[in-house]
C-alpha positions in Angstrom: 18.7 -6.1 14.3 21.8 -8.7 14.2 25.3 -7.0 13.5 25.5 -6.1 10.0 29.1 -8.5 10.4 27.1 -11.7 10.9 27.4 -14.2 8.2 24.5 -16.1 9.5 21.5 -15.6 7.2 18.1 -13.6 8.7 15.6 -16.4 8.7 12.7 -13.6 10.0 9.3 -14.8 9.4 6.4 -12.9 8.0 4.2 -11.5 10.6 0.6 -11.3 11.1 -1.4 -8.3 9.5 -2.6 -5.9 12.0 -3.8 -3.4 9.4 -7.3 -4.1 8.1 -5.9 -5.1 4.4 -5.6 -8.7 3.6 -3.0 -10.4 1.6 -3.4 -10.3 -2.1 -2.2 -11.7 -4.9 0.1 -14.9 -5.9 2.9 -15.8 -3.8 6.1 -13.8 -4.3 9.2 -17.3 -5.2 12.1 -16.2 -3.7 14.0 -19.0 -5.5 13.0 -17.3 -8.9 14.3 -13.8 -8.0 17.5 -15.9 -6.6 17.7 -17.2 -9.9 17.4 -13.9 -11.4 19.6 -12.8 -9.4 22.2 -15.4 -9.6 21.8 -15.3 -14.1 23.1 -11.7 -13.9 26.0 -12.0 -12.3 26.7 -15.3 -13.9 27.7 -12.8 -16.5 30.4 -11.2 -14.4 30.3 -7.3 -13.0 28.3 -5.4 -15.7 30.6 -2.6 -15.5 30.1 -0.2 -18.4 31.4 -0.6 -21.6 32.3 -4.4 -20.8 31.2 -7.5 -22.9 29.6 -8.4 -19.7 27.7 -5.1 -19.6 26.4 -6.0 -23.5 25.6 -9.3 -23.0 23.4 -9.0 -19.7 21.8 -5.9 -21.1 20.6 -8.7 -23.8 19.4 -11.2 -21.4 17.6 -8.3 -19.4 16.0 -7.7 -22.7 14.8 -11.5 -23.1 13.6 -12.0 -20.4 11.4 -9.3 -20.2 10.1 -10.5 -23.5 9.6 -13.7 -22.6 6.9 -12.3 -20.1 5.2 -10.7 -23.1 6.3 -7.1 -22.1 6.8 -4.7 -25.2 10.7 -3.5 -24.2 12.4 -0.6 -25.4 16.1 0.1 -25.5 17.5 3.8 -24.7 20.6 4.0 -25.8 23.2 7.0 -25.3 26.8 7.8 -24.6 27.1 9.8 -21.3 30.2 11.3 -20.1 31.4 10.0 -16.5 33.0 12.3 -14.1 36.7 11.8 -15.1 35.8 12.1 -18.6 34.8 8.8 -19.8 32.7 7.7 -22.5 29.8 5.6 -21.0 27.6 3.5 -23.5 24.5 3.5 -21.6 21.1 1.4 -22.0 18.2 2.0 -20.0 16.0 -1.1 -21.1 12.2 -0.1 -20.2 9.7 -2.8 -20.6 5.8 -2.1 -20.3 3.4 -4.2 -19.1 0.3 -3.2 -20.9 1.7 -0.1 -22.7 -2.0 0.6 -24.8 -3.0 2.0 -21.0 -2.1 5.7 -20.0 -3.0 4.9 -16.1 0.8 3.9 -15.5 3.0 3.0 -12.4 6.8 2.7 -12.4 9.0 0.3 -11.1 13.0 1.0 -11.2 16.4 -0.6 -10.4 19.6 -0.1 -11.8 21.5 -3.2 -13.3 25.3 -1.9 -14.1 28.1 -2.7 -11.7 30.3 -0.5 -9.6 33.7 -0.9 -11.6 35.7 -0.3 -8.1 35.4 -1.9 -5.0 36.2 1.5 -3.2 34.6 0.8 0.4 36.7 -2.3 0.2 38.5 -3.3 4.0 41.8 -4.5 1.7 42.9 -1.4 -0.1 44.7 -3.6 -2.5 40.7 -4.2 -3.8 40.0 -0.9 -4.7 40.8 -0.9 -8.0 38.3 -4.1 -8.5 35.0 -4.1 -9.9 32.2 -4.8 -7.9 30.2 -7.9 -8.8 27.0 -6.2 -8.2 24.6 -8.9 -6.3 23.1 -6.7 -4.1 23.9 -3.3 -5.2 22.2 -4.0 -9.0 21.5 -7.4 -9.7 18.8 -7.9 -6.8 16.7 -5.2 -7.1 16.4 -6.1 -11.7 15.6 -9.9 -10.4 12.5 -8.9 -7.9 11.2 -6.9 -11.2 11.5 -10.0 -13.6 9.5 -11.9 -11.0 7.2 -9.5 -10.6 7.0 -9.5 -14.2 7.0 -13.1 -14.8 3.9 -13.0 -12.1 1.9 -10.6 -14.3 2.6 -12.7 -17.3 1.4 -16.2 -15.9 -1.7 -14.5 -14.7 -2.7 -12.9 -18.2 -4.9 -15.2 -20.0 -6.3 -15.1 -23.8 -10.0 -16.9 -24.5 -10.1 -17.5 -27.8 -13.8 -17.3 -29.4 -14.9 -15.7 -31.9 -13.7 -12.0 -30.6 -10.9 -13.3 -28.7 -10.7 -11.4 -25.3 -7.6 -11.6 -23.0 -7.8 -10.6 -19.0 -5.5 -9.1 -17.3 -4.5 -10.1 -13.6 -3.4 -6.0 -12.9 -6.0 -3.1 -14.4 -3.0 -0.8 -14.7 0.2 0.0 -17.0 3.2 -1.0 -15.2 6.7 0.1 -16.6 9.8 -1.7 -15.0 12.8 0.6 -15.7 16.5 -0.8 -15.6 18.8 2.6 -15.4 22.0 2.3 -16.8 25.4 4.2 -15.7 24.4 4.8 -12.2 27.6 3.8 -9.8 29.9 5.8 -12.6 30.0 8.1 -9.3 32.3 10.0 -7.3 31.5 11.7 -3.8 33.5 14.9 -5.3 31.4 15.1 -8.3 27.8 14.9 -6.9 26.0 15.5 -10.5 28.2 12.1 -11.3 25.8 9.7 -9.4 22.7 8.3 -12.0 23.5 9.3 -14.9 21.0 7.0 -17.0 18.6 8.1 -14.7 19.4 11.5 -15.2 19.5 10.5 -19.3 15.7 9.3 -19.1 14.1 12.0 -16.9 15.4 14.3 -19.6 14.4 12.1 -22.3 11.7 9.9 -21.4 11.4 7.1 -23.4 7.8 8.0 -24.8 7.0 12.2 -24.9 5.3 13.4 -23.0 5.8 10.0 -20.4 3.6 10.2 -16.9 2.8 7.9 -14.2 0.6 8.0 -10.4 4.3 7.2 -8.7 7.5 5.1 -9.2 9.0 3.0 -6.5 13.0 2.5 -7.1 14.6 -0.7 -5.8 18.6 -0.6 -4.8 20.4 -3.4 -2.7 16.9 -5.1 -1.9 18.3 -8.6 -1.5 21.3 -8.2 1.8 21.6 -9.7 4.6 20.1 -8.7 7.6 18.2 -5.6 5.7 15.6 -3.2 6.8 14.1 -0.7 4.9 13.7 2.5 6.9 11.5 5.8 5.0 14.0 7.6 3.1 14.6 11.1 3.9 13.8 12.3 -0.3 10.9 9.8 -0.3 9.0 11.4 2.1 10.0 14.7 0.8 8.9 14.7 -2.4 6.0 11.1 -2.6 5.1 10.6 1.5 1.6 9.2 0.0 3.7 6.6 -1.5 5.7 6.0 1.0 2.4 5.2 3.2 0.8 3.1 0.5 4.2 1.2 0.5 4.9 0.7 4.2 0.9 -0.2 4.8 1.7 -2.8 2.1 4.5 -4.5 3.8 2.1 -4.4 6.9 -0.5 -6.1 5.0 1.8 -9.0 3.2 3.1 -9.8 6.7 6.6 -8.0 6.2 6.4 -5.1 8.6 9.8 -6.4 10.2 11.4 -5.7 6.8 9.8 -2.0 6.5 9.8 -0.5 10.2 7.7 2.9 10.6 11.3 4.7 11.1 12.9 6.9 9.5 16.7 6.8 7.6 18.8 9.0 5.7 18.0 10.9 2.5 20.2 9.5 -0.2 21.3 10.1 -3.7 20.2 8.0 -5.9 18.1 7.5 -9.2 14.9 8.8 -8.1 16.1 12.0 -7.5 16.3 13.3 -11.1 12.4 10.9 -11.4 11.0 13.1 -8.6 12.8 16.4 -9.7 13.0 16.7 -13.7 10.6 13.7 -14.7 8.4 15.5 -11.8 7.0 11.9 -10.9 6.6 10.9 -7.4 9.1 8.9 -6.4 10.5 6.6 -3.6 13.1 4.6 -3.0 13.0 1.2 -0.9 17.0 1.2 0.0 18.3 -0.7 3.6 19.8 1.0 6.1 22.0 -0.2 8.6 22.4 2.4 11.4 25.0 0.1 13.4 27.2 -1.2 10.9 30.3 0.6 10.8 31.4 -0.5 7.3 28.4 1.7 5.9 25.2 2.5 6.4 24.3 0.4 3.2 25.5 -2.3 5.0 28.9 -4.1 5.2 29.2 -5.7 1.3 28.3 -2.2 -0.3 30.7 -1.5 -2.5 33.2 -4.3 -1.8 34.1 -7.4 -3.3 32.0 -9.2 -0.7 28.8 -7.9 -2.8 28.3 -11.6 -4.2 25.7 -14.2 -4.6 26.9 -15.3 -1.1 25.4 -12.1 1.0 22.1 -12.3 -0.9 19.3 -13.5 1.0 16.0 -15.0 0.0 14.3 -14.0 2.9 15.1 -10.2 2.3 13.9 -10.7 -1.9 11.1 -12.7 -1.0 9.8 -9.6 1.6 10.5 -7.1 -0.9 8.9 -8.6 -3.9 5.4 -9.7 -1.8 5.1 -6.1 -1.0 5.3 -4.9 -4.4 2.6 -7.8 -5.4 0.3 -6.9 -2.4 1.0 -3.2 -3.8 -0.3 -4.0 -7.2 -2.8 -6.5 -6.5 -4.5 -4.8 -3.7 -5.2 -1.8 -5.5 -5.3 -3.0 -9.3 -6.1 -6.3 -9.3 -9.1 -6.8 -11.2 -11.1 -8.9 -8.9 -11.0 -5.8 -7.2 -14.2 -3.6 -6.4 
């Protein structure tokens, strides 16, 4: 692994399967998820309760639409841990929502509002712009989505029929409020993910799994088996890992384990009671944080986000879905 300092970009190539799964599905564009990546924070940090905040919420929204997915909005005002009003969104949008066979994919998309983990003390007080920690992990889902979209096709005859790249219902998840946090107040941490386990946004919601995605576009990254994933969704954790094998990204996803973290699919797992994992980096080494050396600093900008690391991320989500949904499937 090169020092998590280094400002010289990982150019690791995808590997050769050793598994006995193929590759499936279309080709994962890094330069879209860049581009995803780069219209969120073109906005400025999405802290809460900012016209930033508002505005990207209603990009997020329309561009989600624009792939044909059916997207609802969950509002609600949450109370931070120092007593502040939060107006939170979780924007859910559903790719085929007439199935009940579902999967979950999740990210969240607000900003931290202080730059806390900062080196310059005098940044503290500065909000965080979000790339990485936010922005990177919405932007792999809109490609994703924009994938499912461009291979959904409606023949028009008589009884018009329309096929479906993907033979399951796939829900992309944006939680709101989730770096409100503060170490002393560990309830503080995903609130809007805390907001939707309580309150799904459909009664009675299920799904086979989710799969959370947080700071899955750094420098450098590798995405060691979280200590709560394997806890409470190992099976998914598997499925996951063999599917980074399979797409040629095992460098990315090493058979290794890393710390168990806070974060939003801990109230998914344990009051939504679906298993969940989270695909987070870990940086053993780095002595700015084990999140790497931008978390939570200024330094988490457009600058430290790398293509490489999207573009592994992303294939194994499509090799995921395609492998075992894709309709040209047995």
């Amino acid at each position: 692994m090169v020092a998590c300092g280094s400002s010289q970009k990982n150019t690791t190539q995808a590997t050769t399967p050793t598994n006995h799964e193929q590759p499936a599905g279309p080709a994962f564009s890094a330069d879209s998820a860049f581009a995803f990546c780069q219209a969120q924070c073109d906005f400025g940090p999405r802290t809460m309760n900012s016209n930033a905040h508002e505005r990207c919420a209603q990009w997020i929204v329309s561009q989600f639409e624009r792939y044909g997915m059916t997207v609802t909005e969950q509002r609600a005002t949450l109370k931070g841990f120092d007593g502040s009003s939060l107006l939170s969104n979780n924007i859910i949008a559903s790719y085929r929502p007439d199935l009940s066979d579902r999967i979950m994919l999740c990210a969240h998309w607000d900003s931290r509002p202080w730059a806390d983990n900062d080196p310059n003390p005098d940044n503290h007080r500065r909000p965080v712009m979000a790339a990485n920690d936010g922005a990177s992990g919405v932007a792999v889902m809109l490609e994703v989505a924009r994938l499912l979209a461009e291979g959904t096709e409606t023949i028009t005859t008589a009884t018009p029929t329309t096929t479906y790249p993907v033979n399951i219902g796939v829900d992309f998840i944006c939680f709101d409020a989730e770096d409100w946090g503060d170490d002393g107040h560990p309830d503080s941490w995903a609130l809007g993910a805390q907001h939707w386990a309580a309150n799904p946004h459909k009664p009675g919601y299920k799904a086979r799994y989710g799969i959370l995605l947080d700071m899955v576009g750094g420098q450098h990254a590798r995405f060691c088996r979280e200590g709560y994933s394997l806890y409470y969704a190992p099976h998914v954790v598997d499925r996951v890992w063999r599917a980074a094998e399979a797409a040629g990204y095992s460098s990315y996803f090493p058979k290794e384990d890393g710390g168990a973290i806070t974060d939003d699919h801990g109230p998914v797992n344990e009051v939504a009671k679906i298993p969940c994992i989270d695909i987070i980096p870990y940086y053993p080494e780095c002595e700015e944080s084990s999140f790497g050396p931008t978390w939570h600093t200024v330094s988490d900008d457009m600058q430290h986000i790398d293509r490489n690391t999207l573009k592994a991320v992303g294939q194994t989500l499509v090799q995921l879905l395609f492998a075992d949904f894709g309709q040209t499937q047995p």
